[in-house]
N, CA, C and O atoms as a Tinker XYZ file with bonds, in Angstrom:
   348  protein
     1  N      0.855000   -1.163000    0.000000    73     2
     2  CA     0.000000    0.000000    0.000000    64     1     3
     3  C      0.906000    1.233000    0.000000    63     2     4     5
     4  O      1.833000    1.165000    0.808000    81     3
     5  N      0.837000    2.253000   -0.677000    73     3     6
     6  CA     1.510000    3.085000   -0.777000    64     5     7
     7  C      1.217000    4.117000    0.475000    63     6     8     9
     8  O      0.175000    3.893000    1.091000    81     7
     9  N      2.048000    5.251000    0.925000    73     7    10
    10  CA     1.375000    6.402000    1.964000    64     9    11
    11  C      0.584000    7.043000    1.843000    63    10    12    13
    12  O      0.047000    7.605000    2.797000    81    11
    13  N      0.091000    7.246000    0.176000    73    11    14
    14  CA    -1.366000    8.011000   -0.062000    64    13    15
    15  C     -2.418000    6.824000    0.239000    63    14    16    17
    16  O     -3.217000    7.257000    1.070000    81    15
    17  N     -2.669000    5.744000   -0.050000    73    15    18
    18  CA    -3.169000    4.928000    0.201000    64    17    19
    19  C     -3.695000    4.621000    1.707000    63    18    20    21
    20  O     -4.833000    4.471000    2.151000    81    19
    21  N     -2.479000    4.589000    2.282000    73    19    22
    22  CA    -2.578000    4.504000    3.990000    64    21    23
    23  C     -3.562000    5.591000    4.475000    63    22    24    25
    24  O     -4.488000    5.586000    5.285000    81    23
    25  N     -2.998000    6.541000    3.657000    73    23    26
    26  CA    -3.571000    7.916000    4.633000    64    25    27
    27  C     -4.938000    8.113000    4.091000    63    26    28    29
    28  O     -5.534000    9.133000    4.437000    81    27
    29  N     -5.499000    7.297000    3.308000    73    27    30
    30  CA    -6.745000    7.606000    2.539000    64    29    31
    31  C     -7.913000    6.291000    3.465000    63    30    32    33
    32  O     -9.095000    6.306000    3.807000    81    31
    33  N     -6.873000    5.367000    3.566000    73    31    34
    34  CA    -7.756000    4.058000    4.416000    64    33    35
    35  C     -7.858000    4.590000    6.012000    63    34    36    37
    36  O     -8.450000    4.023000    6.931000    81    35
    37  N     -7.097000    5.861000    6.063000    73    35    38
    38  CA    -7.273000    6.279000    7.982000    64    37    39
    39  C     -8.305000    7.092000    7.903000    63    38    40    41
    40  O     -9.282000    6.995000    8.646000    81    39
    41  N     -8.197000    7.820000    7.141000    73    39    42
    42  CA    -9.478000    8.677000    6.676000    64    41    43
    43  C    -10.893000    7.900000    6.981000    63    42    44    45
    44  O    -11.931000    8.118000    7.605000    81    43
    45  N    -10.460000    7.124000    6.372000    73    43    46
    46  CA   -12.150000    6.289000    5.935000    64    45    47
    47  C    -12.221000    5.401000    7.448000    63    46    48    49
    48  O    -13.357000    5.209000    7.881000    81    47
    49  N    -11.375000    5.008000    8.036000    73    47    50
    50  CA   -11.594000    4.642000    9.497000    64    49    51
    51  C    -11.988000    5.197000   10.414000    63    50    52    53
    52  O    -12.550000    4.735000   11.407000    81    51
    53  N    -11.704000    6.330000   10.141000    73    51    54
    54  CA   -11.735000    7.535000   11.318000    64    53    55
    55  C    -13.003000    8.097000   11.155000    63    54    56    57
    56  O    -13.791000    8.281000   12.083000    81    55
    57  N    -13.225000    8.400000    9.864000    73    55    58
    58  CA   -15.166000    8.631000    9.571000    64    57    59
    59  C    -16.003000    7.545000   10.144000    63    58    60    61
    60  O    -17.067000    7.926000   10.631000    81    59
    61  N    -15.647000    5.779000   10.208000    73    59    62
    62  CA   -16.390000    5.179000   10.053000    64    61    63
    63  C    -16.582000    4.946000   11.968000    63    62    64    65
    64  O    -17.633000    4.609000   12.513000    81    63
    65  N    -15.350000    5.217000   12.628000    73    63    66
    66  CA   -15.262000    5.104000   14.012000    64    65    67
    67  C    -16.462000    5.866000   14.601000    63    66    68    69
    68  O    -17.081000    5.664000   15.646000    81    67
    69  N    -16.647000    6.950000   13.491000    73    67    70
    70  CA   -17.848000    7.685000   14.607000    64    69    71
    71  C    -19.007000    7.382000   14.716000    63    70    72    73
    72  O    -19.791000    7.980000   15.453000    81    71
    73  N    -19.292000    6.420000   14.011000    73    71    74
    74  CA   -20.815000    6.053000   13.626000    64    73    75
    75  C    -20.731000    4.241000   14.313000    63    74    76    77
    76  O    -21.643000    3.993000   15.102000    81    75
    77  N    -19.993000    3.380000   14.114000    73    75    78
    78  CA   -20.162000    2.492000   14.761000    64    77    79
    79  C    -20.224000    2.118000   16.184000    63    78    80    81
    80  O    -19.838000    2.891000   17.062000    81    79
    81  N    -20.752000    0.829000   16.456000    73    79    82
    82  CA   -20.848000    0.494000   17.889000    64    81    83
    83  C    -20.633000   -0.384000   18.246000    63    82    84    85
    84  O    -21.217000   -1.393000   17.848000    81    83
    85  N    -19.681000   -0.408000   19.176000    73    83    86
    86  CA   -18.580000   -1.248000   19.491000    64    85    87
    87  C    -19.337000   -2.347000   21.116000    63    86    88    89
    88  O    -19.756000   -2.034000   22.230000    81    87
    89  N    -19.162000   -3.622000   20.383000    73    87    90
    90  CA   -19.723000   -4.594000   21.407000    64    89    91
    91  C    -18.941000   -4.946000   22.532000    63    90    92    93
    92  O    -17.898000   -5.407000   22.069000    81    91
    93  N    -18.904000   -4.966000   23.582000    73    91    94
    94  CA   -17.245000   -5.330000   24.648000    64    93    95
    95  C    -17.989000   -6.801000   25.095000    63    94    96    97
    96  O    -19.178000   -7.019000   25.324000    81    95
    97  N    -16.873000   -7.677000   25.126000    73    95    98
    98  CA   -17.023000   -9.102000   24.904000    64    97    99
    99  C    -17.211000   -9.208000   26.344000    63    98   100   101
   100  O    -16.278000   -9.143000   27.145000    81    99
   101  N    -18.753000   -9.416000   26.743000    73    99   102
   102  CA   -18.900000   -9.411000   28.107000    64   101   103
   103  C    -19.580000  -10.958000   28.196000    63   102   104   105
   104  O    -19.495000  -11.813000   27.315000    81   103
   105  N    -20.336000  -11.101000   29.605000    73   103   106
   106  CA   -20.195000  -12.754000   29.726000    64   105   107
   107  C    -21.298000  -13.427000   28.509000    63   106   108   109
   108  O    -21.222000  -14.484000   27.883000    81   107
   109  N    -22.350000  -12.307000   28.481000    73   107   110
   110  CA   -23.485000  -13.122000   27.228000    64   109   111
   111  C    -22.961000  -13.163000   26.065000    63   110   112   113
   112  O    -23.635000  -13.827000   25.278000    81   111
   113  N    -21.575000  -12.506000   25.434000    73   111   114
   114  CA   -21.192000  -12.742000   24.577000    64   113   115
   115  C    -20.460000  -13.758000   24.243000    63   114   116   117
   116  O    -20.580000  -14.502000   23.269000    81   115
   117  N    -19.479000  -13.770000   25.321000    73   115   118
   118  CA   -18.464000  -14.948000   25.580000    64   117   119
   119  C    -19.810000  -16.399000   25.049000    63   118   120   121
   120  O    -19.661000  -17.014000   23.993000    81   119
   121  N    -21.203000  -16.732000   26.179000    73   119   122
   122  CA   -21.756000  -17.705000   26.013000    64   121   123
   123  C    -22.292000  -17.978000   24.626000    63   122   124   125
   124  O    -22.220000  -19.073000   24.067000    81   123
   125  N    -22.898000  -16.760000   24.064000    73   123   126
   126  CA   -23.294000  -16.917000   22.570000    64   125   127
   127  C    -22.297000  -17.599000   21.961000    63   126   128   129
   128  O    -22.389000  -18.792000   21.671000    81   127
   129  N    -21.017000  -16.685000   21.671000    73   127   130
   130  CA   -19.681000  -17.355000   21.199000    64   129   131
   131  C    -19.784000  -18.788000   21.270000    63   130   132   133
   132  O    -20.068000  -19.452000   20.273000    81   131
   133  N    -19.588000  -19.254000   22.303000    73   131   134
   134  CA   -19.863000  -21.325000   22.953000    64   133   135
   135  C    -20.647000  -21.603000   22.296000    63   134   136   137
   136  O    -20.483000  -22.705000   21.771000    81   135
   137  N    -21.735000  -20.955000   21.973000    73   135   138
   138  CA   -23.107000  -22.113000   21.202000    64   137   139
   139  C    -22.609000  -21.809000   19.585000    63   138   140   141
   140  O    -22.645000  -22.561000   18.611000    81   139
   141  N    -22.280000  -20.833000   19.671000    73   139   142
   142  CA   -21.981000  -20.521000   18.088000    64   141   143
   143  C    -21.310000  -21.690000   17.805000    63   142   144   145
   144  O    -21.883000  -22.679000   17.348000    81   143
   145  N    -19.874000  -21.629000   18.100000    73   143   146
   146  CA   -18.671000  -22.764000   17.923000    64   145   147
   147  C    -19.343000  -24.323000   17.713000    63   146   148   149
   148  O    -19.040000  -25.292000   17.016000    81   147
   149  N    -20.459000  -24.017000   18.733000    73   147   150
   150  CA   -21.120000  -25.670000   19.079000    64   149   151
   151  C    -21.680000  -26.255000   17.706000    63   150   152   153
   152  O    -21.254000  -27.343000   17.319000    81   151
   153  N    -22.727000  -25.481000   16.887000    73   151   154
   154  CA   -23.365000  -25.333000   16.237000    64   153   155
   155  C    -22.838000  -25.220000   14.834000    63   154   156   157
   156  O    -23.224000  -26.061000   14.022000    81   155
   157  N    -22.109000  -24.400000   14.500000    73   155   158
   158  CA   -21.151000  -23.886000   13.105000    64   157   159
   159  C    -19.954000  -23.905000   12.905000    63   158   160   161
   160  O    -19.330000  -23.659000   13.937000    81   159
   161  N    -19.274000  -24.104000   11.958000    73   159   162
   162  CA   -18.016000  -24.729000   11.426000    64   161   163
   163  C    -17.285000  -23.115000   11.313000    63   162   164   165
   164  O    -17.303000  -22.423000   10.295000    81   163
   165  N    -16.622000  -22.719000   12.701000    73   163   166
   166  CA   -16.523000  -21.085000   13.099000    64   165   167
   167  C    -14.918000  -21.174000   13.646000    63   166   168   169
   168  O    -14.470000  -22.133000   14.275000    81   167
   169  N    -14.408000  -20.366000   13.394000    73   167   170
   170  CA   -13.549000  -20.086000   14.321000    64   169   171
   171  C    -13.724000  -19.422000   15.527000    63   170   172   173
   172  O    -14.835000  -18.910000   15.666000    81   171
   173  N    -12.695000  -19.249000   16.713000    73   171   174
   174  CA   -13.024000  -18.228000   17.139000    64   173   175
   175  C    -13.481000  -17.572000   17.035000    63   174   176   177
   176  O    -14.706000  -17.594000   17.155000    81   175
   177  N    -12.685000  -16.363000   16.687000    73   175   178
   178  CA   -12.801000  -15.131000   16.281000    64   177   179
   179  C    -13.714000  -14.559000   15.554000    63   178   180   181
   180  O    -13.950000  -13.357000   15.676000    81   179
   181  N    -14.389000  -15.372000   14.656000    73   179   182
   182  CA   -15.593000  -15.581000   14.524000    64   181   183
   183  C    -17.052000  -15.864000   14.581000    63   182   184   185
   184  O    -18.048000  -15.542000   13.933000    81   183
   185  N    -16.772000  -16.604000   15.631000    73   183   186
   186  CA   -17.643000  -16.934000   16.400000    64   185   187
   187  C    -18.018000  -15.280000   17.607000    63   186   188   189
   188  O    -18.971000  -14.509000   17.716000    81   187
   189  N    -16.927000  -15.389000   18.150000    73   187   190
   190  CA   -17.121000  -13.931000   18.708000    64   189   191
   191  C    -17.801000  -12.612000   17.784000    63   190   192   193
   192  O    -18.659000  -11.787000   18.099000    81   191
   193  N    -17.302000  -12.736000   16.973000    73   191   194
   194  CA   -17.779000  -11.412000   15.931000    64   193   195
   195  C    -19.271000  -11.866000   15.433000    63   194   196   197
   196  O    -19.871000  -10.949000   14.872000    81   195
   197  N    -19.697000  -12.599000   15.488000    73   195   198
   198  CA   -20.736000  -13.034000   15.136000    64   197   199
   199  C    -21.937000  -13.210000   16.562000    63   198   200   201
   200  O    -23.165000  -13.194000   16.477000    81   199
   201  N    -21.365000  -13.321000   17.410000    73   199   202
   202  CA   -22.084000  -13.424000   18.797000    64   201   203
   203  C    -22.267000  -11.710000   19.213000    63   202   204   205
   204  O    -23.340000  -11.384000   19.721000    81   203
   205  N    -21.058000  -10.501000   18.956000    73   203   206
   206  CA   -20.811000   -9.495000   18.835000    64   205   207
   207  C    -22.203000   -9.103000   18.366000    63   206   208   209
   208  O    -23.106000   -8.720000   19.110000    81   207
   209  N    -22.282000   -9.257000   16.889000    73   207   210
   210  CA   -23.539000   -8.880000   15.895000    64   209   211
   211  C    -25.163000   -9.569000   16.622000    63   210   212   213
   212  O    -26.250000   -9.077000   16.925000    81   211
   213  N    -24.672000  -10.668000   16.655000    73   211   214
   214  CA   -26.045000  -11.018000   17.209000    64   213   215
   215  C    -26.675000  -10.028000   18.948000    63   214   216   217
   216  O    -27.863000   -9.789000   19.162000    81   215
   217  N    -25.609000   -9.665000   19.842000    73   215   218
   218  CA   -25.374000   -8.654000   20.933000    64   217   219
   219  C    -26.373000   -6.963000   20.177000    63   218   220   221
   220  O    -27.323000   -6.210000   20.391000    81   219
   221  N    -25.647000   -7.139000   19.577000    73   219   222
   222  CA   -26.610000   -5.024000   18.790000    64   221   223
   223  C    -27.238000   -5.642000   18.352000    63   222   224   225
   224  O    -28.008000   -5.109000   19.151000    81   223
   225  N    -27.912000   -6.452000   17.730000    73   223   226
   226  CA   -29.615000   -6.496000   17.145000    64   225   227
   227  C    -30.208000   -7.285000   18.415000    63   226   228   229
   228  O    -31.179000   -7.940000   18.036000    81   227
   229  N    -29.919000   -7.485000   20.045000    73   227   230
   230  CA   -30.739000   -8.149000   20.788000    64   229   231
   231  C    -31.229000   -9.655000   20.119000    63   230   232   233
   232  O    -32.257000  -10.300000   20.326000    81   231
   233  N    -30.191000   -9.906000   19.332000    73   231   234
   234  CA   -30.628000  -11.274000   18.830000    64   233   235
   235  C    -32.043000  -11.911000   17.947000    63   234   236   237
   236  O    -32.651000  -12.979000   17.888000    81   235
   237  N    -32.144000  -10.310000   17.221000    73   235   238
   238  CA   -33.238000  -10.660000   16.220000    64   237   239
   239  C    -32.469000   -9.869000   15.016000    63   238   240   241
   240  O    -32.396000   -8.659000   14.799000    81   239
   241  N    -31.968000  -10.889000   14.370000    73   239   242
   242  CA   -31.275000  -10.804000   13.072000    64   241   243
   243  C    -32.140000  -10.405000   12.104000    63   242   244   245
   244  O    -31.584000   -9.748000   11.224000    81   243
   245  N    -32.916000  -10.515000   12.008000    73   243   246
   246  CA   -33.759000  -10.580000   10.808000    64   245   247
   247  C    -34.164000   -9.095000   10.251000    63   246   248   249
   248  O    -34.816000   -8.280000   10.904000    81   247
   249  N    -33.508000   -8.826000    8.525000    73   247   250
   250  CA   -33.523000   -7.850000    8.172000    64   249   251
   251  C    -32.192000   -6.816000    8.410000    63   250   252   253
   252  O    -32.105000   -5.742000    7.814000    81   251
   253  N    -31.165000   -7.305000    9.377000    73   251   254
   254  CA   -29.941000   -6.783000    9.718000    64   253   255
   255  C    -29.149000   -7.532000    8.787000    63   254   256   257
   256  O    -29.426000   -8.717000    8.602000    81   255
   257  N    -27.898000   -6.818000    7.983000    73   255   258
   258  CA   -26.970000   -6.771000    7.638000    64   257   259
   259  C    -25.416000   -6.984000    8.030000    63   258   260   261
   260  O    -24.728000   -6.213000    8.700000    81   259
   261  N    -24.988000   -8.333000    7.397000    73   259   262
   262  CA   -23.485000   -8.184000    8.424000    64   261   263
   263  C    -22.365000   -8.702000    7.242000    63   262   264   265
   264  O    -22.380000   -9.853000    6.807000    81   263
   265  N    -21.586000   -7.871000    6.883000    73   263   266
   266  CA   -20.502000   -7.755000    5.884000    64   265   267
   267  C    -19.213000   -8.971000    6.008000    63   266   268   269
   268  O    -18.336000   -8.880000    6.867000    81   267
   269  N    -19.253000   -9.686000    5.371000    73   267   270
   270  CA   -17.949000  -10.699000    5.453000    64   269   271
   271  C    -17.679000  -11.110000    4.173000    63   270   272   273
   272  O    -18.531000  -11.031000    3.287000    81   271
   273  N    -16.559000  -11.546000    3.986000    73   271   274
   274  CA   -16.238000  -12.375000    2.573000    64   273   275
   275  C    -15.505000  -14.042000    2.914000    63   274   276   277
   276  O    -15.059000  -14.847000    2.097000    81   275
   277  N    -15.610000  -14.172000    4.688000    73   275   278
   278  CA   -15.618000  -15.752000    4.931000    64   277   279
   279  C    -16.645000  -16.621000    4.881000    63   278   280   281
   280  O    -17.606000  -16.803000    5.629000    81   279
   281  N    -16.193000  -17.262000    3.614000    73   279   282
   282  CA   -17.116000  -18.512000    3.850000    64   281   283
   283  C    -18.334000  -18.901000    4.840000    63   282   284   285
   284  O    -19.553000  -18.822000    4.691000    81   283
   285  N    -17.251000  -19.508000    6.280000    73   283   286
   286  CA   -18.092000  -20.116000    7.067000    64   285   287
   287  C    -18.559000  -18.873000    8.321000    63   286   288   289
   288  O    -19.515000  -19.061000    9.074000    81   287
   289  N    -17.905000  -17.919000    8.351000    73   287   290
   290  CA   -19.134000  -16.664000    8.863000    64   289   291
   291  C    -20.076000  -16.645000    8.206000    63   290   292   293
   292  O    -21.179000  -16.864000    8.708000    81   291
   293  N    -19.908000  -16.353000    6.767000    73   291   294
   294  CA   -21.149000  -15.978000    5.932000    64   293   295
   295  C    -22.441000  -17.206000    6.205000    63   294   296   297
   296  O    -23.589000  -17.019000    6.610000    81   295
   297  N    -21.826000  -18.360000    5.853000    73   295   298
   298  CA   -22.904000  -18.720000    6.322000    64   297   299
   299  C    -23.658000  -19.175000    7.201000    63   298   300   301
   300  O    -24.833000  -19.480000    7.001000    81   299
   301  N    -22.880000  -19.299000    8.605000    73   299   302
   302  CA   -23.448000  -19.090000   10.066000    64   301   303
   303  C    -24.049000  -17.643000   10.292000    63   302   304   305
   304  O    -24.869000  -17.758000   11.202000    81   303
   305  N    -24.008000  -16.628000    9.955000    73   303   306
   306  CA   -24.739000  -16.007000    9.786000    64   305   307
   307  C    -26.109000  -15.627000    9.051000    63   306   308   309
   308  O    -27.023000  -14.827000    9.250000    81   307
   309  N    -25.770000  -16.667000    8.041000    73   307   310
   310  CA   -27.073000  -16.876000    7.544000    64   309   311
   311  C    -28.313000  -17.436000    8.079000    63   310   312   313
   312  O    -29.515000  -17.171000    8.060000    81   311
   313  N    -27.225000  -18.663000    8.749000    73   311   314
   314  CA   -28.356000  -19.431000    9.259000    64   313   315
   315  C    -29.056000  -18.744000   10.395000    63   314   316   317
   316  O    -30.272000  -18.550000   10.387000    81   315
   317  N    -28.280000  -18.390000   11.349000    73   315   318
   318  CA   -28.683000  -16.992000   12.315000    64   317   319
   319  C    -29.693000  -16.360000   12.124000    63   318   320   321
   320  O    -30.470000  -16.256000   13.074000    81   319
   321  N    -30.064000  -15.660000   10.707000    73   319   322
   322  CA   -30.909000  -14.879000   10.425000    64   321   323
   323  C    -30.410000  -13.414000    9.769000    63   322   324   325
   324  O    -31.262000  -12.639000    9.335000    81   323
   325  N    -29.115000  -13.111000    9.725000    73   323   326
   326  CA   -28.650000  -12.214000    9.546000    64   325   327
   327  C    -28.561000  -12.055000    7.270000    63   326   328   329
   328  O    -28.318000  -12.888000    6.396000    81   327
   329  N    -28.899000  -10.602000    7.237000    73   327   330
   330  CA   -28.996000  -10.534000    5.435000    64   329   331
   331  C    -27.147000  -10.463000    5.188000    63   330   332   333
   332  O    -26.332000   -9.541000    5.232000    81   331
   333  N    -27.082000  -11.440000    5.010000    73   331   334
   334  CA   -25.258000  -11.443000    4.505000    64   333   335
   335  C    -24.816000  -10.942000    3.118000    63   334   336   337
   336  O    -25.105000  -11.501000    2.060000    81   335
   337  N    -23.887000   -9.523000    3.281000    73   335   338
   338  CA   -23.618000   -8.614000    2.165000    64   337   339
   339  C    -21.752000   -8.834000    2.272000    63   338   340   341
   340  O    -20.973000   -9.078000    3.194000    81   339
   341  N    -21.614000   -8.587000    0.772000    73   339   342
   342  CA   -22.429000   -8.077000   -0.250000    64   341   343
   343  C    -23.012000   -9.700000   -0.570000    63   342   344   345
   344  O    -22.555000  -10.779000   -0.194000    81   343
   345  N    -24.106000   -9.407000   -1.348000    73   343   346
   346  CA   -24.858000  -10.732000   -1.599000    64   345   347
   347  C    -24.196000  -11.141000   -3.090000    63   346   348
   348  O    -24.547000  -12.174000   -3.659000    81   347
């Protein structure tokens, strides 16, 4: 990536920081996480980010949007209920 590049992707972070909302991996998340893993072919980290998402919609996916280009997020999230973009 070049330094115009860099400084163009901080830009766009720094806009996007103000508008998002940040989940802190507290104990109902941690447990979601466990069933996730139980259930779907997830990683970690995935599983968390996905327990994360399911945390801000109160666990009614449906009609919410959640951006990935992994495979097996994408489609544990599907099954979830979540509209998986880009489609």
């Amino acid at each position: 990536m070049t330094s115009v590049g860099e400084h163009q992707s901080r830009e766009i972070l720094a806009t996007l920081s103000r508008v998002w909302a940040e989940i802190q991996p507290l104990e109902a998340v941690r447990l979601s996480a466990e069933r996730l893993l139980a259930v779907h072919a997830l990683r970690a980290a995935d599983a968390l980010q996905l327990a994360a998402a399911l945390a801000w919609c109160d666990s009614r996916p449906a009609g919410r949007g959640l951006v990935s280009f992994d495979g097996h997020l994408r489609a544990a999230a599907e099954t979830e209920g979540f509209a998986v973009l880009p489609s």
